[in-house]
C-alpha positions, 0 to 999 in steps of 0.5 A: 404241624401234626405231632400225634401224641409223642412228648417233646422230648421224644420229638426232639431225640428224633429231630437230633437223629434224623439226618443220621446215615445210614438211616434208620426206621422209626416203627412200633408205638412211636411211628403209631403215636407220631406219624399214624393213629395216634391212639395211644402214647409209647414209652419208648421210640423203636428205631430199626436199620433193616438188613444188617445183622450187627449194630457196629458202632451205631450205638456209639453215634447215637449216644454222641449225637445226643450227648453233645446237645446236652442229654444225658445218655445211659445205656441199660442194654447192650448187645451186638443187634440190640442197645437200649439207652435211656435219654434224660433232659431236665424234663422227660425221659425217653428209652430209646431201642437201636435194632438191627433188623436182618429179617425180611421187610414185607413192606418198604419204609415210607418218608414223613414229616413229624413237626418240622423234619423228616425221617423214615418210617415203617409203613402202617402194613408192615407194622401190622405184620409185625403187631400180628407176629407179636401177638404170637409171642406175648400177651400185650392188650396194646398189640391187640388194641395196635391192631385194631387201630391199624385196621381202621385206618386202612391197612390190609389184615388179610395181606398181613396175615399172608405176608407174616410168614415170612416173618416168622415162620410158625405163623399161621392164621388158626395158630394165631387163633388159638393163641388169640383165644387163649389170651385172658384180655379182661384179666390182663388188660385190668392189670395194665390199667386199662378200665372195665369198658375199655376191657370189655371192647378189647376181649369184643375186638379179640373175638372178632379177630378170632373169628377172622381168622377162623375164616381165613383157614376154613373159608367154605365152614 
């Protein structure tokens, strides 16, 4: 059974959640660690309801739904589209982020199976667009590296960089570009803990996003 990188607490805060309705979307780092690359561990599962503007009583459910099989469940967040609660078992804890989501989905979510059930998942193009939006907003090597590992498994960056408007609206290709080469990736990626060879490849992967970029505005320079 293919469980990716995701601890057994996180699997089983999923395996609890998983026959909610309406249904959630489990995107960011834990559909990387548990459905797709694998590359990396999260600290945290993102589980998105696309379309609504308000959570309503989600939270609520949530919180019940792990409560009654004996987490304890902490709210650290509150807010009318966002709640992040931290679930505790006698081993691990978990953040867990409830988002609702009304921006458009470029992609539609997919079903897959993690360990013995199945839940809905973003699709690996949409997290792409949702990795390059990020990048525009904050510097986080994870992103960077999230990027890359996507790409190498087969979703489309130069679709993504199309569809990303329709995300954000200031997107653009040479916007991310300056952006991208703004980011000090060595400086940043040493304080999170990241080693000088692994530094190293990122700033590498940077420069070559750049360029792709660079090409995609200026095709025939």
């Amino acid at each position: 059974m293919f469980t990716g990188s995701l601890d057994d607490l996180q699997i089983r805060v999923l395996r609890i959640l998983s026959g909610m309705e309406p249904r959630w979307t489990l995107t960011g780092g834990g559909a990387l660690a548990g459905v797709y690359t694998g590359h990396r561990t999260t600290r945290d599962l993102d589980l998105f309801w696309h379309g609504p503007t308000l959570l309503g009583e989600l939270p609520e459910r949530v919180g019940r739904m792990l409560a009654d099989v004996g987490l304890d469940v902490e709210q650290l967040q509150v807010a009318p589209a966002f709640h992040r609660l931290k679930v505790r078992d006698l081993n691990d804890v978990v953040v867990v982020d409830l988002v609702a989501d009304p921006a458009p989905v470029c992609d539609p979510p997919v079903q897959a199976t993690i360990a013995d059930f199945v839940i809905q998942v973003d699709s690996m193009q949409e997290i792409l667009v949702n990795k390059l939006c990020a990048l525009l907003g904050r510097m986080e090597p994870r992103d960077l590296s999230d990027v890359r590992a996507l790409v190498e498994s087969g979703a489309d960056l130069t679709l993504a960089v199309q569809q990303a408007p329709k995300k954000d609206a200031g997107f653009s290709a040479i916007t991310l570009a300056w952006v991208l080469r703004t980011f000090p990736v060595g400086t940043v990626a040493a304080a999170a803990g990241w080693n000088a060879d692994q530094a190293l490849e990122l700033q590498r992967y940077r420069d070559e996003l750049v360029d792709f970029m660079a090409r995609m505005t200026f095709p025939h320079t």
